[in-house]
C-alpha positions in Angstrom: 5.8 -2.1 -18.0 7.5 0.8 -17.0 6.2 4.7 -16.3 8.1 5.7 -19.8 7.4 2.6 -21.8 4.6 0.6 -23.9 1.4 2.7 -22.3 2.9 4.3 -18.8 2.0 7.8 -17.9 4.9 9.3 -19.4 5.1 6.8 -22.7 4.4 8.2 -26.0 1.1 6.9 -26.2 0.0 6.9 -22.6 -3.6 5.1 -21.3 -4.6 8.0 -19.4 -4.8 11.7 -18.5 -2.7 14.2 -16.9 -4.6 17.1 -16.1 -2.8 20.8 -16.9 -0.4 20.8 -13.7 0.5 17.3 -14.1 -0.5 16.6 -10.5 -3.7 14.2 -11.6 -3.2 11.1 -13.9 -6.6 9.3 -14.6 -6.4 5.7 -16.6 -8.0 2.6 -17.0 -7.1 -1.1 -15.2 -7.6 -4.2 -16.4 -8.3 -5.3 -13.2 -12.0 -6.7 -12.3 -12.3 -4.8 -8.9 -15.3 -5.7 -6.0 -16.3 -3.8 -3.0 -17.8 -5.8 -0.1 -20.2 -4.1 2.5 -22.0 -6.5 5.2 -21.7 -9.1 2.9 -23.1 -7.6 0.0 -21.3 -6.8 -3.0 -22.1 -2.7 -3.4 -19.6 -2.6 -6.8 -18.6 -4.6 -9.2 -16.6 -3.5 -12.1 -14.7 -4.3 -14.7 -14.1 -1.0 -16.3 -12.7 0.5 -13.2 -10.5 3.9 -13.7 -7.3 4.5 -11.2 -6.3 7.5 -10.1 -3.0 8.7 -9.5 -2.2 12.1 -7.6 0.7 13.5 -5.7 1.5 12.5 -2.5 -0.9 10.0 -2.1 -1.7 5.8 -3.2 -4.2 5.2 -6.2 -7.7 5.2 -6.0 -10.1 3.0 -7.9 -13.5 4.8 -9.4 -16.0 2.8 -10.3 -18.5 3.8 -13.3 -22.3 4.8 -11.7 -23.7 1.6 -13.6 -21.1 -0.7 -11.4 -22.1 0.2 -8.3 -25.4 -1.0 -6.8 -27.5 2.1 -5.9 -30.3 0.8 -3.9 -26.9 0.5 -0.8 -25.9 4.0 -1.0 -28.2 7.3 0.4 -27.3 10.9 -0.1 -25.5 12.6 2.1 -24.7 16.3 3.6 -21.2 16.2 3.5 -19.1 17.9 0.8 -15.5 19.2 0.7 -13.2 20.8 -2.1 -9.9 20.2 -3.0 -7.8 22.8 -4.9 -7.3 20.0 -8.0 -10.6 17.8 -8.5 -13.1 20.3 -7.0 -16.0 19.6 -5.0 -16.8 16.2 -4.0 -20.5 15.3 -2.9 -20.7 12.1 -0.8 -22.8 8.8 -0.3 -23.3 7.0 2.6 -23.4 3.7 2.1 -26.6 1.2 4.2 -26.5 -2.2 4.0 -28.8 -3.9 6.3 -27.8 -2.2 9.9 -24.4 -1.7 8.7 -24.1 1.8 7.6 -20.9 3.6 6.5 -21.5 7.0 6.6 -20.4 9.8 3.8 -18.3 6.2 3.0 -18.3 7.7 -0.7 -18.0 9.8 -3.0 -18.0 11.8 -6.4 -17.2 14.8 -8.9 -19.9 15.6 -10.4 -17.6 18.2 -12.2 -14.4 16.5 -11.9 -11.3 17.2 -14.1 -9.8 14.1 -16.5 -13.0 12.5 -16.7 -13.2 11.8 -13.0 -17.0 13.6 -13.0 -19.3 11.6 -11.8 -16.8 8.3 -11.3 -17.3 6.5 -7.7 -14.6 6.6 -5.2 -14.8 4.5 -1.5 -13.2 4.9 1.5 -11.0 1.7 1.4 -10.6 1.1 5.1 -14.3 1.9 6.4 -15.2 -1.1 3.7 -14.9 -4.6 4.8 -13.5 -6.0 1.8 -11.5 -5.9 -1.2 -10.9 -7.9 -4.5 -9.0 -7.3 -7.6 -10.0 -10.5 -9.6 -10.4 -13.1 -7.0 -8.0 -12.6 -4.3 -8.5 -10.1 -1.6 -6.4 -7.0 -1.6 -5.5 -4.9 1.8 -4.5 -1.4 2.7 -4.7 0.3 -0.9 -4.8 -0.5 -4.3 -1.9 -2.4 -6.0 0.2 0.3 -8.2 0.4 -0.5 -11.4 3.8 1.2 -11.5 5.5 -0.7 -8.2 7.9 -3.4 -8.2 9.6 -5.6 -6.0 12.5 -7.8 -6.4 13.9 -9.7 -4.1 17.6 -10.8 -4.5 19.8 -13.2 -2.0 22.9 -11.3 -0.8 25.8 -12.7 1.0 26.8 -9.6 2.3 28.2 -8.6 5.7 24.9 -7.3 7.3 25.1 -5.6 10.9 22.4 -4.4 12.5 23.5 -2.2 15.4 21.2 0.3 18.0 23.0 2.6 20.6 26.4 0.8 20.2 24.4 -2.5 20.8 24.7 -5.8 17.6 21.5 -6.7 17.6 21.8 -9.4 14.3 24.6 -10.3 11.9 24.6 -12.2 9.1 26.0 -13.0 5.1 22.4 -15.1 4.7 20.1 -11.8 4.1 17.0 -11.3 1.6 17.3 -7.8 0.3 14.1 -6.2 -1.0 13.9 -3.2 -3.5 9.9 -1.6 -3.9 9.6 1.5 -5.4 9.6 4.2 -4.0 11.4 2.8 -0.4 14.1 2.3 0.8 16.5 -1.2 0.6 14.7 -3.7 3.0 17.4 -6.5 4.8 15.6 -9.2 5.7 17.8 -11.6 7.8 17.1 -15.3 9.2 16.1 -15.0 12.9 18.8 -17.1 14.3 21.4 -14.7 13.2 19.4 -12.3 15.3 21.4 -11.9 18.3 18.6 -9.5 20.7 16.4 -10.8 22.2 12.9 -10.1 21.1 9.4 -10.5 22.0 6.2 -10.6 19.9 4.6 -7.3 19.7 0.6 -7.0 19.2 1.0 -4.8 16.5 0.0 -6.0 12.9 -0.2 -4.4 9.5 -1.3 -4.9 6.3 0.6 -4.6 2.6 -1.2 -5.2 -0.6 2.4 -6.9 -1.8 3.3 -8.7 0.6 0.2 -9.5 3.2 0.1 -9.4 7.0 2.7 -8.4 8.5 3.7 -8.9 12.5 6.0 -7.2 14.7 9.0 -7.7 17.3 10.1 -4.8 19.8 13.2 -5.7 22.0 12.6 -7.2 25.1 12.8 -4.2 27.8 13.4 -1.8 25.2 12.2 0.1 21.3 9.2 -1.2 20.3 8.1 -2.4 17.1 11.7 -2.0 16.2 11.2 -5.1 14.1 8.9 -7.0 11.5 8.4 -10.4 9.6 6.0 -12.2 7.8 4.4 -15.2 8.5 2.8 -16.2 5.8 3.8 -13.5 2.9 2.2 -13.6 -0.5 2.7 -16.1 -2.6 4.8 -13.3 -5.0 7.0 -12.9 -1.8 6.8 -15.9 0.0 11.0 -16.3 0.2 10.6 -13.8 2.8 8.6 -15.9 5.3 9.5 -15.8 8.9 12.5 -13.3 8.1 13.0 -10.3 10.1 13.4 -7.1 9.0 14.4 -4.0 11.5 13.6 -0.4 10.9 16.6 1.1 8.8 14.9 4.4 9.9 15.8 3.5 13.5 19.1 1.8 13.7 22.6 1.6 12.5 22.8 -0.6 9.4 26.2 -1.6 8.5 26.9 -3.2 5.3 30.3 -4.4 4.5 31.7 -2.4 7.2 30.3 0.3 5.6 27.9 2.6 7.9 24.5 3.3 5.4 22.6 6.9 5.8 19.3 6.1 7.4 16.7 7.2 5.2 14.7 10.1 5.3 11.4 8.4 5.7 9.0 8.1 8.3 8.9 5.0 10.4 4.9 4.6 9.8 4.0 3.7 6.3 7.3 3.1 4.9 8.0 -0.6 5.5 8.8 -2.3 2.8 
């Protein structure tokens, strides 16, 4: 399934809703999606709605009838945004665990968002879509990843200084980032020490970090134990293309545009 095919947003018979500017786009997973609060499941839905808007991930809203009311307490907070309106908030109380404003609604929302359920995915402790736990943000329905064997000169190179070189690399193409070499760590040729730093992909799963010894940090990352989806990947190292000089071929690469936070791939 593709954004312009079978029922994508911009297909000829599309699932959901743009609204007028095209900024909001409002459909329908298939996806049974929980929310976990202090061990208590507070929502539990199959007929959860994903939302879609410019510049930012997707965000699962729940019908009112999926989400257990007798956790969740009114709240003062309310803010407006210039597309969906005003929002009204719930905390949310489960035992002594309380998440506050960790919630909230339109009650006159554009698309058919009024009134839909929306939760702050990091202040909650879990996450599942089906049975298997999801982290950071919901899975796009419109992402891919493919991950293709290259034999390609790769050079990895930082202030004049070969850091790894190798023709045994795992490239990685996700939408929406850029290329991603992923290179087996004894053609790494810096030496690197663990970092503390860990994040979290809903693709790929928890990811660790290497900074040079005496020198960038967090320059590099790998995972461990990937997701199953990804798992040719495990124990590879990847290096910030943001960051360094990436030569393929002999061929210098541009270093891309985005942000070193949030754009690992």
């Amino acid at each position: 399934m593709g954004l312009m095919t079978a029922t994508g947003p911009f297909s000829r018979a599309p699932a959901g809703k743009f609204n007028s500017e095209m900024t909001l786009y409002l459909e329908p997973t298939p996806k049974r999606v929980r929310v976990i609060v202090g061990g208590e499941t507070i929502a539990d839905s199959r007929r959860v709605m994903i939302l879609h808007e410019t510049g930012h991930q997707p965000v699962y809203y729940f019908p009112p009838g999926d989400v257990r009311s007798e956790f969740l307490e009114p709240s003062d907070r309310h803010t407006r945004c210039p597309k969906k309106g005003e929002a009204s908030y719930w905390s949310v109380r489960v035992g002594d665990r309380v998440v506050e404003a960790g919630a909230w609604y339109y009650p006159d929302g554009p698309i058919g968002l009024s009134g839909l359920i929306a939760f702050y995915w990091d202040r909650m402790d879990h996450w599942l879509e089906e049975d298997e736990e999801v982290f950071g943000h919901p899975r796009d329905p419109y992402a891919r990843i493919d991950l293709l064997r290259s034999d390609r000169a790769v050079r990895v190179v930082l202030e004049g200084e070969l850091l790894a070189e190798s023709r045994d690399a795992v490239v990685l193409f996700e939408t929406g980032l850029p290329p991603r070499w992923y290179l087996p760590l004894e053609d790494v040729l810096a030496e690197l020490e663990p970092s503390e730093t860990v994040t979290r992909c809903p693709y790929k799963g928890l990811a660790s970090y290497y900074s040079i010894k005496g020198g960038e940090r967090d320059l590099a990352w790998y995972y461990p134990e990937p997701l199953a989806e990804v798992g040719r990947i495990a124990g590879l190292v990847c290096f910030f293309n943001e960051r360094v000089d990436l030569w393929l071929d002999g061929e210098l690469q541009d270093r891309p545009a985005s942000k070193t936070t949030g754009s690992r791939g």
